[in-house]
C-alpha positions, -999 to +999 in steps of 0.1 A: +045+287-449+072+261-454+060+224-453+079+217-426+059+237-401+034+208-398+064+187-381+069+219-354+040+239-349+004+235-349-006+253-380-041+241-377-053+268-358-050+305-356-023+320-329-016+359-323+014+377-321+025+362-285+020+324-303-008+321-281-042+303-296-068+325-305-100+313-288-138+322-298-160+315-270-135+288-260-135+274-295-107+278-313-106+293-344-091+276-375-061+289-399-069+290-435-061+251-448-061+261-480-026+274-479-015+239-463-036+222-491-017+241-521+015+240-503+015+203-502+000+201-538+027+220-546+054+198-531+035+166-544+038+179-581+073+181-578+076+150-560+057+129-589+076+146-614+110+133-601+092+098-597+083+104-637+119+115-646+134+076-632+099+056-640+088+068-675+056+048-675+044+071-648+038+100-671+006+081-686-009+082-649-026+110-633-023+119-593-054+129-571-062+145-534-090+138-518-094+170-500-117+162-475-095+132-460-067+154-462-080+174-439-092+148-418-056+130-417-044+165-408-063+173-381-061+138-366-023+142-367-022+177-350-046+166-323-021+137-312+009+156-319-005+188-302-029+180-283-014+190-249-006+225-259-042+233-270-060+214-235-036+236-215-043+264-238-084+264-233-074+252-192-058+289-189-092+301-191-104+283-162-103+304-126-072+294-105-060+275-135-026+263-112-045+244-092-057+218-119-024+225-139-004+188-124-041+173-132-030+171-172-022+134-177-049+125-163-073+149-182-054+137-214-062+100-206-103+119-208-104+130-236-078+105-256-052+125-266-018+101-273+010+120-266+015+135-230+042+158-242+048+196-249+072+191-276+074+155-285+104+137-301+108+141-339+103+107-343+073+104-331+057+133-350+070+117-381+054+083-368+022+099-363+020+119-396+028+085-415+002+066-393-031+088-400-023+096-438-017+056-441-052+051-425-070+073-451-050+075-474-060+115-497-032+104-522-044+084-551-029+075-585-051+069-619-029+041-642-060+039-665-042+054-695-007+034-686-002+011-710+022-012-690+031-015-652+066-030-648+061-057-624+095-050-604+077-009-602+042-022-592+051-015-558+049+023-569+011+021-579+000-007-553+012+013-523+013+049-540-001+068-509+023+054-485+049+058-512+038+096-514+036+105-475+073+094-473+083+116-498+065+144-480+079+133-448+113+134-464+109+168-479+097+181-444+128+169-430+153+181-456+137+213-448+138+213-411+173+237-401+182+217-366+216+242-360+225+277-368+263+270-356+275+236-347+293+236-313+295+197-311+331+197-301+343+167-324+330+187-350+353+201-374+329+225-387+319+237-353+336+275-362+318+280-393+285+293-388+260+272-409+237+287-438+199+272-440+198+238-454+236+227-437+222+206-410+191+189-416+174+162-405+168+129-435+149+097-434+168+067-447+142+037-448+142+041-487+181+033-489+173-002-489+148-011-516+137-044-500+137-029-465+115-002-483+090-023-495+083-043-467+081-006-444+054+005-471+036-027-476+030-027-433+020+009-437-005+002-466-023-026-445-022-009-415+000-035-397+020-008-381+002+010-351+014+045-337+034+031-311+051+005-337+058+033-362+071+052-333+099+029-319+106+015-356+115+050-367+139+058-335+158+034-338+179+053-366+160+057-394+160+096-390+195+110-391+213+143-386+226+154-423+252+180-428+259+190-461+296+199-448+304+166-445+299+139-420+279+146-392+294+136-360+259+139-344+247+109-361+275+088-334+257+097-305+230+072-291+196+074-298+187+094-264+209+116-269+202+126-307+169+126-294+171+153-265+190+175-291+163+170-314+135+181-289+157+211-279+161+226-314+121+220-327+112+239-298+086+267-306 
């Protein structure tokens, strides 16, 4: 599995051939983490070495997961993000399920799930995947064996999980294919058919190093609530980006990136 598949489907739990969760006496039945654990390790590692290659001081320091609130943060984040798809997955089971079907919102406001949506916004994954892996932080860094810190680099150990679950968020992103062929009619690539990695979504908070700081520093004190993250990170800090050039997506308004977003993570 790609990384990215935690932004567009639930990988949490097991799903047959239709994409249909598999259910075991109404329970469902979860997907092997492991492969999410060592595909994240895996992306991590390369993360901190890049980190290491532009902060040298950083090789002395060693990087830790706490697996158990990984999987805690993960499953916290699935449940919000995907949380309609698997109450209207076990209410198919129930006898004349259409009658209770328009009854969702309200059996959502129950049992506490956030998001009343089949396929929420990008942002708002994103938002939500930054929120519970702020709260419990599984990344940790050990500077025991780092001689000196550079105060203006601090930042880097102080706020090192936050620091990390952007990265990841980033990666995730870079790795997310919106369009096969661009038929955006300003586009002056729009008759070239587009290879994987052309037109991708980015992150761009970290372009401005103060602006940066502050955004981590609210994250690592849990200043910054779902909602917050949510509307801080629509208002274009995720961007179309098309290795072709300039995107001409990125001048539409935010509604409108938005629906196309929604259209192309579709399941």
């Amino acid at each position: 599995m790609e990384l990215s598949d935690l932004l567009l489907t639930d990988v949490i739990f097991k799903r047959d051939a239709n994409n249909d969760y598999i259910l075991k006496d109404n329970e469902f039945v979860e997907d092997n983490l492991d492969i999410i654990y060592n595909r994240i390790m895996n992306v991590l590692n390369s993360i901190f070495e890049d980190f290491c290659r532009r902060k040298l001081f950083l090789y002395d320091c060693v990087v830790h997961i706490d697996y158990t609130v990984l999987r805690q943060a993960l499953l916290k984040y699935s449940r919000d993000v995907f949380g309609q798809k698997r109450l209207s997955a076990i209410m198919k089971k129930i006898p004349n399920y259409n009658k209770y079907k328009g009854n969702l919102d309200s059996m959502m406001d129950k049992y506490g799930l956030k998001v009343s949506s089949y396929n929420p916004y990008i942002h708002r994954r994103v938002g939500f995947f930054m929120y519970w892996f702020s709260v419990l932080k599984p990344f940790h860094i050990d500077t025991s064996n780092a001689e000196t810190i550079p105060e203006a680099d601090s930042y880097l150990i102080g706020y090192f999980n936050e620091l990390i679950t952007y990265a990841l968020i980033k990666s995730m992103l870079g790795n997310l294919s919106i369009l096969e062929n661009c038929n955006y009619k300003d586009c002056p690539y729009n008759k070239t058919r587009l290879v994987k990695g052309n037109c991708t979504l980015k992150i761009i908070i970290d372009e401005k190093k103060q602006l940066f700081q502050y955004f981590l520093y609210d994250t690592h004190y849990r200043n910054l609530s779902r909602s917050s993250l949510e509307l801080f990170l629509s208002k274009s800090c995720i961007v179309c980006h098309c290795t072709e050039g300039n995107c001409p997506l990125n001048n539409l308004d935010y509604d409108e990136q938005n629906l196309m977003f929604i259209a192309e993570l579709e399941e």
